[in-house]
mmCIF file as gemmi writes it, N, C-alpha and C atoms, coordinates in Angstrom:
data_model
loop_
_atom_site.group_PDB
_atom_site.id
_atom_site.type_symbol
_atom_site.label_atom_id
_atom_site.label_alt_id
_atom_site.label_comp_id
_atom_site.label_asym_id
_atom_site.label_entity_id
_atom_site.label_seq_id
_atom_site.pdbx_PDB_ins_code
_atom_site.Cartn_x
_atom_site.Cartn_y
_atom_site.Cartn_z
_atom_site.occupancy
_atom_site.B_iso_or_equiv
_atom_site.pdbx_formal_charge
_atom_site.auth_seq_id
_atom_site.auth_asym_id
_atom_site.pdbx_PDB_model_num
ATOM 1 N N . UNK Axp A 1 ? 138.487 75.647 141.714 1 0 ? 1 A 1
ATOM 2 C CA . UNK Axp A 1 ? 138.016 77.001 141.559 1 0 ? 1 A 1
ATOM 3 C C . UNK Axp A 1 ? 139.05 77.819 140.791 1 0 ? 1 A 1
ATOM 4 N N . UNK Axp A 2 ? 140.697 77.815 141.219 1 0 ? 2 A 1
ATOM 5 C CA . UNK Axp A 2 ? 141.557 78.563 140.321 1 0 ? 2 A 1
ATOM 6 C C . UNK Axp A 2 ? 141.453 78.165 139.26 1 0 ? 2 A 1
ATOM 7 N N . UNK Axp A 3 ? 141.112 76.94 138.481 1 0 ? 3 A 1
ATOM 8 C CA . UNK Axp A 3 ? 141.612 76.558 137.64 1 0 ? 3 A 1
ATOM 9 C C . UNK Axp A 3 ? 139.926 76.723 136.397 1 0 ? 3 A 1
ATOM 10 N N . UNK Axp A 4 ? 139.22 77.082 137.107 1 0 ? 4 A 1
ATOM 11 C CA . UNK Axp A 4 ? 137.841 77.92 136.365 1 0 ? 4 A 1
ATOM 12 C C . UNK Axp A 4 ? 138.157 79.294 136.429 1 0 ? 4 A 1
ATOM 13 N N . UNK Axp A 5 ? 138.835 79.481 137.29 1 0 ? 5 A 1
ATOM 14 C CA . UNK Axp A 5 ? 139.298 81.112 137.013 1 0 ? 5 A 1
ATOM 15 C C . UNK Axp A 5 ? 140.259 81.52 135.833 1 0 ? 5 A 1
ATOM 16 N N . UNK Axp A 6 ? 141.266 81.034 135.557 1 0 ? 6 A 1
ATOM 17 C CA . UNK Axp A 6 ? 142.249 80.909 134.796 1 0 ? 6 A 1
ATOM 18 C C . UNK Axp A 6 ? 141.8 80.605 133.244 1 0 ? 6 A 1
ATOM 19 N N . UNK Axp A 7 ? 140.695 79.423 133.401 1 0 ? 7 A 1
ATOM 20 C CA . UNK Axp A 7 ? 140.316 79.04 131.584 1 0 ? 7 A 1
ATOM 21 C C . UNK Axp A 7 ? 139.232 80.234 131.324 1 0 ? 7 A 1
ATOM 22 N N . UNK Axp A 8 ? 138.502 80.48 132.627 1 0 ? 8 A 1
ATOM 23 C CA . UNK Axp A 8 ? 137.485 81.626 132.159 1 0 ? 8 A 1
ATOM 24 C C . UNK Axp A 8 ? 138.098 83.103 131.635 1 0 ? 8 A 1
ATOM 25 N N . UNK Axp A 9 ? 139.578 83.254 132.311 1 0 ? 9 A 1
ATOM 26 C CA . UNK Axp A 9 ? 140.157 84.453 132.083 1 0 ? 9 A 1
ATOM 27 C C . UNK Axp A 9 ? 141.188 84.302 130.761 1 0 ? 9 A 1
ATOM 28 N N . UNK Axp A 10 ? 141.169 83.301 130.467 1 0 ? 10 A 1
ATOM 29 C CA . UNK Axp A 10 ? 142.048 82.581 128.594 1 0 ? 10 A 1
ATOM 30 C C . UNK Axp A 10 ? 140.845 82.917 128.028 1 0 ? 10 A 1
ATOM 31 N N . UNK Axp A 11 ? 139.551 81.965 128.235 1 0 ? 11 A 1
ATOM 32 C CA . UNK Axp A 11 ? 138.844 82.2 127.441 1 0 ? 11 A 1
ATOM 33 C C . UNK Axp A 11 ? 138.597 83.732 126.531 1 0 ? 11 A 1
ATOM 34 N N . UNK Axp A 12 ? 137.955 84.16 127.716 1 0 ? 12 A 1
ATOM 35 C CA . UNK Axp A 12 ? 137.91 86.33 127.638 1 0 ? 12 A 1
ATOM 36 C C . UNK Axp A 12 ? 138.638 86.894 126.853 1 0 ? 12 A 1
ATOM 37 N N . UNK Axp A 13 ? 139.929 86.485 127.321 1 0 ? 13 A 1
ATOM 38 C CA . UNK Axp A 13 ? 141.211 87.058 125.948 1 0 ? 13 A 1
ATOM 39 C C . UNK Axp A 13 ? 141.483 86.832 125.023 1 0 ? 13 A 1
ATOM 40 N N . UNK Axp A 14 ? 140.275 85.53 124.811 1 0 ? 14 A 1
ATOM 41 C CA . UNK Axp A 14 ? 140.694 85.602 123.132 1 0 ? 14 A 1
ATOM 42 C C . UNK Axp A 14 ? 139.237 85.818 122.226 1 0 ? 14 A 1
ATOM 43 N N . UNK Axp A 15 ? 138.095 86.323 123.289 1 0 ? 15 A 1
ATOM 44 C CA . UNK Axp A 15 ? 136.908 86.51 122.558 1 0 ? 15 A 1
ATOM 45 C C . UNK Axp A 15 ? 137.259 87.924 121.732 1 0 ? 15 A 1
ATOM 46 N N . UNK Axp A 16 ? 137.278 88.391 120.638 1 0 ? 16 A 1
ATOM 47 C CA . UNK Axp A 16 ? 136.789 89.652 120.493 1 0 ? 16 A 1
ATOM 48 C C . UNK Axp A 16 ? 135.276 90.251 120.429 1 0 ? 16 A 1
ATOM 49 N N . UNK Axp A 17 ? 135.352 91.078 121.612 1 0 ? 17 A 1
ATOM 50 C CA . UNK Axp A 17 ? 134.096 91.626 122.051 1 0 ? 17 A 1
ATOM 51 C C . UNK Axp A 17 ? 133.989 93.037 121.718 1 0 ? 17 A 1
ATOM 52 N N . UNK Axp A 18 ? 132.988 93.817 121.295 1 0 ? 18 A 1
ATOM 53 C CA . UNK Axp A 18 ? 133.242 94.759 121.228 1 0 ? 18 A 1
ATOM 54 C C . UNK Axp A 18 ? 133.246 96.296 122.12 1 0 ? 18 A 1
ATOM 55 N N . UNK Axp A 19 ? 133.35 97.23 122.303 1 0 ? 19 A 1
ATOM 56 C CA . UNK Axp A 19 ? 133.625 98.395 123.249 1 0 ? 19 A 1
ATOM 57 C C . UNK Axp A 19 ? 132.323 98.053 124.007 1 0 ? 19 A 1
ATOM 58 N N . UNK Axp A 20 ? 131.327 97.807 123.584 1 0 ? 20 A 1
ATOM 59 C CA . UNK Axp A 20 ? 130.224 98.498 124.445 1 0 ? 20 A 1
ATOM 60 C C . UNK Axp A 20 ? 129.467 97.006 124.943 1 0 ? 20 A 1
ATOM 61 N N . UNK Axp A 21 ? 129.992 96.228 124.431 1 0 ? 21 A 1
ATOM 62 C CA . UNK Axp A 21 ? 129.767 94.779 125.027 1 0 ? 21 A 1
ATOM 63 C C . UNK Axp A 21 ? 130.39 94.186 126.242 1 0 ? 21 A 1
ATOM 64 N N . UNK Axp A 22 ? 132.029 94.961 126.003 1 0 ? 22 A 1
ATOM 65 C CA . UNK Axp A 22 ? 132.977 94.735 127.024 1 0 ? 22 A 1
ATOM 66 C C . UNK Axp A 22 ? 132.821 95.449 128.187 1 0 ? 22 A 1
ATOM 67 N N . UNK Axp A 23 ? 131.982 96.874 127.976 1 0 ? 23 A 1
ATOM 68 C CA . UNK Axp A 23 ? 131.872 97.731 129.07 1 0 ? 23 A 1
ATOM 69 C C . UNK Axp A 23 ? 130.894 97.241 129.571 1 0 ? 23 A 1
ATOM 70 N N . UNK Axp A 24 ? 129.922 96.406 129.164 1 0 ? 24 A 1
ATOM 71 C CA . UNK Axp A 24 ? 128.483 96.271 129.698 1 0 ? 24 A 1
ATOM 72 C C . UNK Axp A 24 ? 129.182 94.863 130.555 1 0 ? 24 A 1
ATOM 73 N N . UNK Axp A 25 ? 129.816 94.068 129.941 1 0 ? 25 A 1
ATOM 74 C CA . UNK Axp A 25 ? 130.136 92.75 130.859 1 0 ? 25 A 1
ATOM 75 C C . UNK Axp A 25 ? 131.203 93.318 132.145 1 0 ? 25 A 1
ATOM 76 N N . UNK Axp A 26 ? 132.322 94.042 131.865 1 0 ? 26 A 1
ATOM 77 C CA . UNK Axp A 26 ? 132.825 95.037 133.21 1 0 ? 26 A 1
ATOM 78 C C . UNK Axp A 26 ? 131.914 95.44 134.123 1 0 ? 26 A 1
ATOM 79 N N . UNK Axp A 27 ? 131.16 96.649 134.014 1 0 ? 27 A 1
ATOM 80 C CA . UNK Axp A 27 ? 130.211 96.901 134.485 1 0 ? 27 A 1
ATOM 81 C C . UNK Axp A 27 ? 129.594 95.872 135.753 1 0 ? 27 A 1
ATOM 82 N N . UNK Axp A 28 ? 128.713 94.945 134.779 1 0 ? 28 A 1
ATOM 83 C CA . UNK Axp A 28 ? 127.852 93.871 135.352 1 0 ? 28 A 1
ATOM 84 C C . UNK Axp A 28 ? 129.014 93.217 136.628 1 0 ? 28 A 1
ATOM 85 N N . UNK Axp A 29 ? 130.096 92.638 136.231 1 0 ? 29 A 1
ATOM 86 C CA . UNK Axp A 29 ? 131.182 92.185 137.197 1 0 ? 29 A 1
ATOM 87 C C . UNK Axp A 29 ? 131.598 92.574 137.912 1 0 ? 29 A 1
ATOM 88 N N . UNK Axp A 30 ? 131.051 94.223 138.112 1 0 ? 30 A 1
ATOM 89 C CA . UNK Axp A 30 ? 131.932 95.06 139.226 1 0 ? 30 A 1
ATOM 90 C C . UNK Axp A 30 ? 130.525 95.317 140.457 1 0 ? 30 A 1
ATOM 91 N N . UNK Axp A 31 ? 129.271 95.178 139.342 1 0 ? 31 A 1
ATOM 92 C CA . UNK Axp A 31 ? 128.228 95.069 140.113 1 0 ? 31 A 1
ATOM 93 C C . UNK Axp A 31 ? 128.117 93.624 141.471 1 0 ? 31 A 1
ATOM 94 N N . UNK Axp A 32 ? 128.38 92.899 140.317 1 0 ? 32 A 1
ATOM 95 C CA . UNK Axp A 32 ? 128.359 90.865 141.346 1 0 ? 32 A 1
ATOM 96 C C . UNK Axp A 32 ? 129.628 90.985 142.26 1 0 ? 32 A 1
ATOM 97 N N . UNK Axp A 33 ? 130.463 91.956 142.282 1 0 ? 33 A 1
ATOM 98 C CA . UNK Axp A 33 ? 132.024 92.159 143.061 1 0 ? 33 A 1
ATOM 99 C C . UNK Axp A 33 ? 131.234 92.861 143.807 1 0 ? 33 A 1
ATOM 100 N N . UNK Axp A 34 ? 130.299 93.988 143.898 1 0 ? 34 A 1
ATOM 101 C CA . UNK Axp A 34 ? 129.599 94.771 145.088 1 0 ? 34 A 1
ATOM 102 C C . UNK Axp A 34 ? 128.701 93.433 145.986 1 0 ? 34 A 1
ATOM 103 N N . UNK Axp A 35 ? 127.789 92.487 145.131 1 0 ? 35 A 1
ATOM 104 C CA . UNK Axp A 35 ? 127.236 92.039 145.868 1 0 ? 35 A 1
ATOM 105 C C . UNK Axp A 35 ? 127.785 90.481 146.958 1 0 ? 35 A 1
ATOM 106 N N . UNK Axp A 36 ? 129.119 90.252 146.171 1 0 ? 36 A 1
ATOM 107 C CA . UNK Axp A 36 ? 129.99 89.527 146.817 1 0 ? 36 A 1
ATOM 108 C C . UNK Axp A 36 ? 130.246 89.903 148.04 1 0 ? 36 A 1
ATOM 109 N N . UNK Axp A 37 ? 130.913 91.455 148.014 1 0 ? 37 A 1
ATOM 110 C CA . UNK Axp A 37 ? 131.182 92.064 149.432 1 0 ? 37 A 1
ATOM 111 C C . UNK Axp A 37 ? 130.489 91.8 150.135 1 0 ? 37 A 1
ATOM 112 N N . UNK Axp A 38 ? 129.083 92.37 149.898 1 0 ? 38 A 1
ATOM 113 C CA . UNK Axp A 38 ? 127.919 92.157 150.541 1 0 ? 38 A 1
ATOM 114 C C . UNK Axp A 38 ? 127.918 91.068 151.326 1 0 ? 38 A 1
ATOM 115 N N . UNK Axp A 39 ? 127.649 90.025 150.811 1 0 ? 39 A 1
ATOM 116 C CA . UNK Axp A 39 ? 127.503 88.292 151.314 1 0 ? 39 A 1
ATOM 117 C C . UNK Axp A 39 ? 128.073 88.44 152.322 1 0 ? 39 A 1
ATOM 118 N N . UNK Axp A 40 ? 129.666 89.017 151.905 1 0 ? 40 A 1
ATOM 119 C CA . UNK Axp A 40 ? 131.035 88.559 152.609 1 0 ? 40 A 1
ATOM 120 C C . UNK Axp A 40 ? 130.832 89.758 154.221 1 0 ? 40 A 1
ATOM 121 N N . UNK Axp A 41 ? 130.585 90.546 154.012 1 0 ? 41 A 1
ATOM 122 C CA . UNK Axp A 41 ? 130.607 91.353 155.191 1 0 ? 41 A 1
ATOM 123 C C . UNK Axp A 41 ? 129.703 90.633 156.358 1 0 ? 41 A 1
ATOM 124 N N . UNK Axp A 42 ? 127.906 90.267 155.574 1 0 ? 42 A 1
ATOM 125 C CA . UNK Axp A 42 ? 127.18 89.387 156.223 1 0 ? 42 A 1
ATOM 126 C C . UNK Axp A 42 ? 127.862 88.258 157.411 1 0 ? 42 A 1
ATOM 127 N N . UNK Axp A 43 ? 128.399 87.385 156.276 1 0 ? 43 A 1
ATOM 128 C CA . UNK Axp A 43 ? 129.182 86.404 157.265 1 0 ? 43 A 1
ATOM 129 C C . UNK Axp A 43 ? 130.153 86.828 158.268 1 0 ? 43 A 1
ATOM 130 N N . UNK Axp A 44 ? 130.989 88.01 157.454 1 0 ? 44 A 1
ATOM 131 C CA . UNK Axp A 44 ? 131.888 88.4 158.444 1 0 ? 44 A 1
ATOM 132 C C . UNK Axp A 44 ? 130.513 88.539 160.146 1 0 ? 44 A 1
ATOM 133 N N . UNK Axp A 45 ? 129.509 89.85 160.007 1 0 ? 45 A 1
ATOM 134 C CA . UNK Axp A 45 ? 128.855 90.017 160.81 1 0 ? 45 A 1
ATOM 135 C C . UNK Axp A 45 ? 128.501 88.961 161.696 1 0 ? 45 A 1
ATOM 136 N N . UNK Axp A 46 ? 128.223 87.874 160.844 1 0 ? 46 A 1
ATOM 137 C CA . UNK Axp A 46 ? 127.487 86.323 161.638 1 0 ? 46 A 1
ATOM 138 C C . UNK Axp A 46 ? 128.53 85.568 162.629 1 0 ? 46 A 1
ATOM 139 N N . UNK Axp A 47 ? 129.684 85.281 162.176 1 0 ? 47 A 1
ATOM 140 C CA . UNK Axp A 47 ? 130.67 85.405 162.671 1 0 ? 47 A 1
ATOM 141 C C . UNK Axp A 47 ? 131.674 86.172 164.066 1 0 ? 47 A 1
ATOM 142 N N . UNK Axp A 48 ? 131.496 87.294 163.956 1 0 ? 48 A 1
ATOM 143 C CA . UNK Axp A 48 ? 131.87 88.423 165.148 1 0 ? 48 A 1
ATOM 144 C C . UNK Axp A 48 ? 130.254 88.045 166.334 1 0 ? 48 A 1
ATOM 145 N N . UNK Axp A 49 ? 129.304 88.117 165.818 1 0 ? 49 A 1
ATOM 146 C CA . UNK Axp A 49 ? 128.54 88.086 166.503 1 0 ? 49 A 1
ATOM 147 C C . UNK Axp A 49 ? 128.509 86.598 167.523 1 0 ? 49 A 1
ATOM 148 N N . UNK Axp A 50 ? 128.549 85.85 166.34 1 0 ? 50 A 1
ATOM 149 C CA . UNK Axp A 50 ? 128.7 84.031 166.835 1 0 ? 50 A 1
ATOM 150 C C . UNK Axp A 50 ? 127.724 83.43 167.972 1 0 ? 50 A 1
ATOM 151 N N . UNK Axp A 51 ? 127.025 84.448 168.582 1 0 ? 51 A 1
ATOM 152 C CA . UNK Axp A 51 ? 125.685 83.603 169.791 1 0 ? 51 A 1
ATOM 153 C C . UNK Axp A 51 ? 124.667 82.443 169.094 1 0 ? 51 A 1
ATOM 154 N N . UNK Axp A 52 ? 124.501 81.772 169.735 1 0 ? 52 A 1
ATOM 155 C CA . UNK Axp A 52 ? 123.472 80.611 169.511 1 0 ? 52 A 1
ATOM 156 C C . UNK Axp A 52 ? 121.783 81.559 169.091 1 0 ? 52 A 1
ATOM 157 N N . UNK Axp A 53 ? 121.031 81.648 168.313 1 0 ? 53 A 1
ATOM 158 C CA . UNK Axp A 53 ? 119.756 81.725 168.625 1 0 ? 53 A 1
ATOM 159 C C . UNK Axp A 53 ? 118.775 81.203 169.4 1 0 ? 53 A 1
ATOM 160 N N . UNK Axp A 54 ? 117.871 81.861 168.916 1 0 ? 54 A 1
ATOM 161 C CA . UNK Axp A 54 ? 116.839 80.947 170.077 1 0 ? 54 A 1
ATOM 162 C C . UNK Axp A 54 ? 116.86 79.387 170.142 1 0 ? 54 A 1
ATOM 163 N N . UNK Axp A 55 ? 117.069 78.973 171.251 1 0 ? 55 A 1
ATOM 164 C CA . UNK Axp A 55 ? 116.963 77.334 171.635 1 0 ? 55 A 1
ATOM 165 C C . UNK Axp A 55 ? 118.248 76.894 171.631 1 0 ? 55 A 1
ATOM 166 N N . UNK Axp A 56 ? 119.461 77.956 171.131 1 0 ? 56 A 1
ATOM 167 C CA . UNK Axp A 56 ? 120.926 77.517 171.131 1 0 ? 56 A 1
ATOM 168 C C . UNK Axp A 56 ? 120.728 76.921 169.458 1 0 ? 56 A 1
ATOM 169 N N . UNK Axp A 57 ? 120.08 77.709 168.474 1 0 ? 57 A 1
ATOM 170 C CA . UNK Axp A 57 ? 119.941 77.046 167.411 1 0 ? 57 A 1
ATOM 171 C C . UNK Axp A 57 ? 120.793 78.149 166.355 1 0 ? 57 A 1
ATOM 172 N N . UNK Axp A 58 ? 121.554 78.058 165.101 1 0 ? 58 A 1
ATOM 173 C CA . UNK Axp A 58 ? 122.148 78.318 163.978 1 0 ? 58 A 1
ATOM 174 C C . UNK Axp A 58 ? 123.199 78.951 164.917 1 0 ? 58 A 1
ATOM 175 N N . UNK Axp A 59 ? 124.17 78.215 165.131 1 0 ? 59 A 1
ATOM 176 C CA . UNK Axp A 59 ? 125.282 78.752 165.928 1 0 ? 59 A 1
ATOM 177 C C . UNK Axp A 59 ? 126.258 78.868 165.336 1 0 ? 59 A 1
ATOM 178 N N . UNK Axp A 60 ? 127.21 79.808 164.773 1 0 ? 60 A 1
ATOM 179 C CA . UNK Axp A 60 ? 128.156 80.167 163.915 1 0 ? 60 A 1
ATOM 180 C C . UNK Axp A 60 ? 129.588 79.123 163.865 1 0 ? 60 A 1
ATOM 181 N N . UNK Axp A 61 ? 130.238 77.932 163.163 1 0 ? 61 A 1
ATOM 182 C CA . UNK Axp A 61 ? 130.714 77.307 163.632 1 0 ? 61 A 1
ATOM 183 C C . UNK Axp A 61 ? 131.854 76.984 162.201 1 0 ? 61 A 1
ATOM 184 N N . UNK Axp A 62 ? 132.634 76.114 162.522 1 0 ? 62 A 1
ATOM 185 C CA . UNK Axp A 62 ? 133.793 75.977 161.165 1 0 ? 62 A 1
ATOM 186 C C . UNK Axp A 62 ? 133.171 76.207 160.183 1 0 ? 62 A 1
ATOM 187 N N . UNK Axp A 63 ? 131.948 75.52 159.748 1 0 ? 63 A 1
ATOM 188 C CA . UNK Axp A 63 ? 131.766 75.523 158.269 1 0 ? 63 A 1
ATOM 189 C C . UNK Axp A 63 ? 131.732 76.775 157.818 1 0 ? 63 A 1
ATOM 190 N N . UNK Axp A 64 ? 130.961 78.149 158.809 1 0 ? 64 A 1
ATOM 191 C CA . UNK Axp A 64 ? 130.724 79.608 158.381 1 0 ? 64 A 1
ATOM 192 C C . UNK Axp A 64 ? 132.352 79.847 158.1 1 0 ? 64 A 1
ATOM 193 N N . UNK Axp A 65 ? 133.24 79.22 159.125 1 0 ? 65 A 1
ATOM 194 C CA . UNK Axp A 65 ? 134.718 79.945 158.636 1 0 ? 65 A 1
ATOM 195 C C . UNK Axp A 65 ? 134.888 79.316 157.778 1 0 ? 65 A 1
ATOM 196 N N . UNK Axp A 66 ? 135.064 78.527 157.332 1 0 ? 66 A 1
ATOM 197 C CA . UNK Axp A 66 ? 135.372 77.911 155.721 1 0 ? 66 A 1
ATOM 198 C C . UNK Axp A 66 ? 134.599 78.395 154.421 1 0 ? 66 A 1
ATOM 199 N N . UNK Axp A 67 ? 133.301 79.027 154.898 1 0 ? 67 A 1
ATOM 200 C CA . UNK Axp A 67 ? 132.97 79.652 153.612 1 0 ? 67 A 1
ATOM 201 C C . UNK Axp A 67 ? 132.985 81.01 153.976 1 0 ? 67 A 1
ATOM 202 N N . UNK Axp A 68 ? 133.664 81.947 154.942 1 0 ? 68 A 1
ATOM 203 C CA . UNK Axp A 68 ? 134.311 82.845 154.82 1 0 ? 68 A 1
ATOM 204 C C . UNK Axp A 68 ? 135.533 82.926 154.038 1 0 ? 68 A 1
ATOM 205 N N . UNK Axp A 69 ? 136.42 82.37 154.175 1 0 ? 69 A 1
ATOM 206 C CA . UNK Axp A 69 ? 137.775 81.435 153.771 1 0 ? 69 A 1
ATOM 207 C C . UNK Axp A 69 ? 136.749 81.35 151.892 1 0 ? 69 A 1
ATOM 208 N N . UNK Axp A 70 ? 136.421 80.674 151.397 1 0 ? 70 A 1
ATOM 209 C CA . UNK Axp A 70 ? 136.354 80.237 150.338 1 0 ? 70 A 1
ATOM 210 C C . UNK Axp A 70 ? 135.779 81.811 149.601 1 0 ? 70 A 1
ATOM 211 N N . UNK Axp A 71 ? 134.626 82.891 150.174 1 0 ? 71 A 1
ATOM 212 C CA . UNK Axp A 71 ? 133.596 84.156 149.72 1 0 ? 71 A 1
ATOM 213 C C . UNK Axp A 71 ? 135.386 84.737 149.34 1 0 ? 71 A 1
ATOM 214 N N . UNK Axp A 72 ? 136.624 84.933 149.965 1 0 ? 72 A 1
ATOM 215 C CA . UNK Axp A 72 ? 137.175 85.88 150.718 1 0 ? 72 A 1
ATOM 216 C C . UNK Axp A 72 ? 138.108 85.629 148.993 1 0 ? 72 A 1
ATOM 217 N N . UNK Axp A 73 ? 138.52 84.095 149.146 1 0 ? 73 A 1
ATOM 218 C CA . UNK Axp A 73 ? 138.918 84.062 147.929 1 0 ? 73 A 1
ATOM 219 C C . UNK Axp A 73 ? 138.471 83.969 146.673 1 0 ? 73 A 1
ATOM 220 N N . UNK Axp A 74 ? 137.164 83.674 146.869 1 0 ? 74 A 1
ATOM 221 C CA . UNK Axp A 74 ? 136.486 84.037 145.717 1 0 ? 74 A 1
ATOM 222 C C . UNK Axp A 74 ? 136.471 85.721 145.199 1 0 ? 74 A 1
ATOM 223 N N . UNK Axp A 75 ? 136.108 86.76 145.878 1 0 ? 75 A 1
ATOM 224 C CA . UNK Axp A 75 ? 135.95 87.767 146.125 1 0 ? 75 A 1
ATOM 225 C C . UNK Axp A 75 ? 137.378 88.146 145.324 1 0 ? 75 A 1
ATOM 226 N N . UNK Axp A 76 ? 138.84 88.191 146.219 1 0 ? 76 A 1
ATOM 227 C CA . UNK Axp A 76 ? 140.325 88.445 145.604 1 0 ? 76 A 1
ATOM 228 C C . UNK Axp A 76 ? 140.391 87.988 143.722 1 0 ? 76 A 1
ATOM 229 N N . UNK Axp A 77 ? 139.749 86.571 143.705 1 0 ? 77 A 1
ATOM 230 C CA . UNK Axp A 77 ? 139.693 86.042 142.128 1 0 ? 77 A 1
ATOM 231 C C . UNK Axp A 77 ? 139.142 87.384 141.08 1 0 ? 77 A 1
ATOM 232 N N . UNK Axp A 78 ? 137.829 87.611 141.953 1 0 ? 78 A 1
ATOM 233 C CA . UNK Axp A 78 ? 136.909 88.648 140.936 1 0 ? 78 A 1
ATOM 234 C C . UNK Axp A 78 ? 138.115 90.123 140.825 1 0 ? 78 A 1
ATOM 235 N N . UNK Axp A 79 ? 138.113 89.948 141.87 1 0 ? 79 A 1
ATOM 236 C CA . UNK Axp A 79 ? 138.526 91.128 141.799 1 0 ? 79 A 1
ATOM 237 C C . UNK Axp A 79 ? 139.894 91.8 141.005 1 0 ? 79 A 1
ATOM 238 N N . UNK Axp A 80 ? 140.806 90.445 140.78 1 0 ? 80 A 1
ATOM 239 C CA . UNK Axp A 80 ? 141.535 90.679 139.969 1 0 ? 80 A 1
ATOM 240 C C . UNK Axp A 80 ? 141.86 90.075 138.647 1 0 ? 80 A 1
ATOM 241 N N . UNK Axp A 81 ? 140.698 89.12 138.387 1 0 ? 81 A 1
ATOM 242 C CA . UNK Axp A 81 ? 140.177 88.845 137.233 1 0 ? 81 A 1
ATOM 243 C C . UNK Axp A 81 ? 139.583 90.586 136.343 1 0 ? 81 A 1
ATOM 244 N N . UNK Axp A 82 ? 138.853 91.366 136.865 1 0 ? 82 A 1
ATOM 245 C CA . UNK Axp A 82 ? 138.139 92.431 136.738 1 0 ? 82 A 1
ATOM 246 C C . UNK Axp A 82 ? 139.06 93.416 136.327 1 0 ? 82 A 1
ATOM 247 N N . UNK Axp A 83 ? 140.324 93.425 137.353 1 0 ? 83 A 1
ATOM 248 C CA . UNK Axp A 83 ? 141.321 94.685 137.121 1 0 ? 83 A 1
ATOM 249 C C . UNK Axp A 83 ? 142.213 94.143 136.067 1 0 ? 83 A 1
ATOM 250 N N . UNK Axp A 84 ? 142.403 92.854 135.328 1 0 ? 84 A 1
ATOM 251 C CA . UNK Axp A 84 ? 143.032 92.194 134.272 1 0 ? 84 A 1
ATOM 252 C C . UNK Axp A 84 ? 142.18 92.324 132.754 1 0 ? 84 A 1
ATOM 253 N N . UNK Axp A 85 ? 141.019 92.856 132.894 1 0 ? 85 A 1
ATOM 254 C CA . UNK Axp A 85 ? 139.786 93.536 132.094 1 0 ? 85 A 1
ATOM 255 C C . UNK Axp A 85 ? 140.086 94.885 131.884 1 0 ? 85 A 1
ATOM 256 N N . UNK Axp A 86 ? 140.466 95.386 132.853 1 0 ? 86 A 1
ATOM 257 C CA . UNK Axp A 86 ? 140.662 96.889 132.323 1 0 ? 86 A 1
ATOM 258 C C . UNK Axp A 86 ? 141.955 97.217 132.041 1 0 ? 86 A 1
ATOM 259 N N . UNK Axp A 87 ? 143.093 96.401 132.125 1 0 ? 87 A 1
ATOM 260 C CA . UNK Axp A 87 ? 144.132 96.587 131.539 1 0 ? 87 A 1
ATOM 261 C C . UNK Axp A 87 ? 144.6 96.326 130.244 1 0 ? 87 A 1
């Protein structure tokens, strides 16, 4: 995953894009960074909550923490992939 982060963020820097192309792809990325949270709060919620459903069925268990763990760093990537865009 870092290492798609890193060629995707080489790549970027050497496209020349122009003002209103670059603002529209910012933009869009800060939008998918809102809906990341999103996800991420979800699980957080699923998580804190952690009861079995009905029948003792979808019971919150490592794998939800591991893709908390994986949203959380995904999420940090965007996010400072994004603020390396506006600098």
């Amino acid at each position: 995953m870092t290492l798609s982060v890193v060629g995707a963020a080489k790549t970027a820097r050497q496209l020349d894009l122009s003002i209103r192309l670059l603002r529209f792809v910012t933009n869009a990325s800060e939008v998918a960074i809102a809906g990341l949270g999103l996800f991420l709060l979800g699980t957080l919620a699923w998580l804190i909550d952690g009861g079995p459903g009905p029948g003792h069925l979808y019971q919150a268990g490592t794998v939800d923490q591991l893709g908390l763990a994986v949203m959380t760093a995904s999420l940090i990537a965007a996010i400072r992939t994004v603020q390396t865009t506006h600098t």
